[in-house]
C-alpha positions, 0 to 999 in steps of 0.5 A: 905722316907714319913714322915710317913715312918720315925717312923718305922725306928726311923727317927727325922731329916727328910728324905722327898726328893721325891720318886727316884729309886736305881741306879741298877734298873735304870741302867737295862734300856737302855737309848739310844733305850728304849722308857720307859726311858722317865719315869725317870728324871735324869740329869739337870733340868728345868721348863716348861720355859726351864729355869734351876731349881736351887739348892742353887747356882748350878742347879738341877741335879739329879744323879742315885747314892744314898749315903744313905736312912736316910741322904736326907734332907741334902741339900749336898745330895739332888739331888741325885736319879733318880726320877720317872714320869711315870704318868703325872703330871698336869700342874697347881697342886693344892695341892699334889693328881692329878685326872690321873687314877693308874694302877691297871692291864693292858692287858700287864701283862696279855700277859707277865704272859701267856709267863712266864708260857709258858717259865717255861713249857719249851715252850719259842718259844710259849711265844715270840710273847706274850713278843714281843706283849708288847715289839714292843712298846718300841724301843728295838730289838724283843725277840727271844727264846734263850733270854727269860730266867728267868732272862730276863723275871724278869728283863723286867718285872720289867722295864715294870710295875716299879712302878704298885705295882707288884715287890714284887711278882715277886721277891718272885716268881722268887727267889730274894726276900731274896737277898742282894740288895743295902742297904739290906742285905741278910736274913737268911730265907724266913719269910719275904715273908709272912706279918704278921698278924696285932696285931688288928686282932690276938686279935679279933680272938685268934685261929689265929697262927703268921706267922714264924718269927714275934712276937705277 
């Protein structure tokens, strides 16, 4: 987690190792045929030298397997999770922010909605060229009708824009938002799926009503 991130959870020994992904997401990739793998460092590392990057007395390995969210800075534990470089990282950095552009929206989401769409019309043969058109790119075998379930759809879905800010939504559009997953348990209702409405802005405007399941 951010150092930020620790006071909403009550988090004093510190927890910053680095942004990494959970070991089921990762494994939904296939790291011999899909090119968009590349965006993921795992395994031993090394600097720009090709020498290894050490940590303590071993190398730098990082692993997909993540014990816990709240034991990182344990120095036992540190290379644990794969971490995440879909954009480029500059060489020379000075300091923590790079100068490269973030995704807001690409032409590819755009291609994949329209499939979806056309796949919950009960159209899939329409949608295919739209996923193969993003698809072709990747390394991985073309889609064909029978593949392009909703399940399939999710998790191409998430494979493709991993990291572009858009998997909350889907996962609240495609009925996984509630579920358990790795360190979360399952809700008991689906009021997560609405933010609250921020303290500051309920006391501006008193006619406003709480989403369900939050307090004031």
């Amino acid at each position: 987690m951010h150092g930020l991130s620790q006071r909403t959870f009550g988090i004093v020994d510190g927890t910053w190792n680095g942004f990494c992904t959970s070991q089921s997401f990762f494994e939904t990739f296939d790291l011999a045929k899909d090119a968009r793998s590349d965006m993921w460092l795992y395994g031993p590392q090394y600097d720009a030298a090709g020498q290894p990057l050490m940590l303590g007395s071993k190398q730098l390995d990082y692993t997909p397997h993540v014990t816990s969210l709240y034991d990182a800075a344990n120095p036992t534990l540190a290379n644990e999770g794969v971490r995440f470089a879909k954009y480029e990282y500059e060489n020379g950095l000075n300091g923590e922010c790079m100068s490269n552009d973030y995704v807001v929206y690409r032409y590819a989401d755009i291609l994949m909605m329209k499939g979806e769409a056309l796949v919950r019309m009960g159209r899939a043969g329409d949608a295919v060229p739209l996923f193969n058109e993003v698809r072709q790119r990747t390394g991985l075998p073309d889609y064909v009708a029978a593949d392009l379930t909703l399940d399939e759809i999710y998790a191409e879905r998430g494979r493709e824009f991993v990291w572009e800010g858009s998997r909350r939504q889907d996962m609240i559009r495609f009925g996984k938002w509630t579920a358990a997953r790795d360190f979360k348990a399952a809700e008991v209702d689906n009021h997560t799926e609405l933010f609250p409405i921020p303290a500051r802005v309920m006391t501006n405007n008193e006619k406003l009503v709480q989403n369900d399941g939050y307090t004031n």
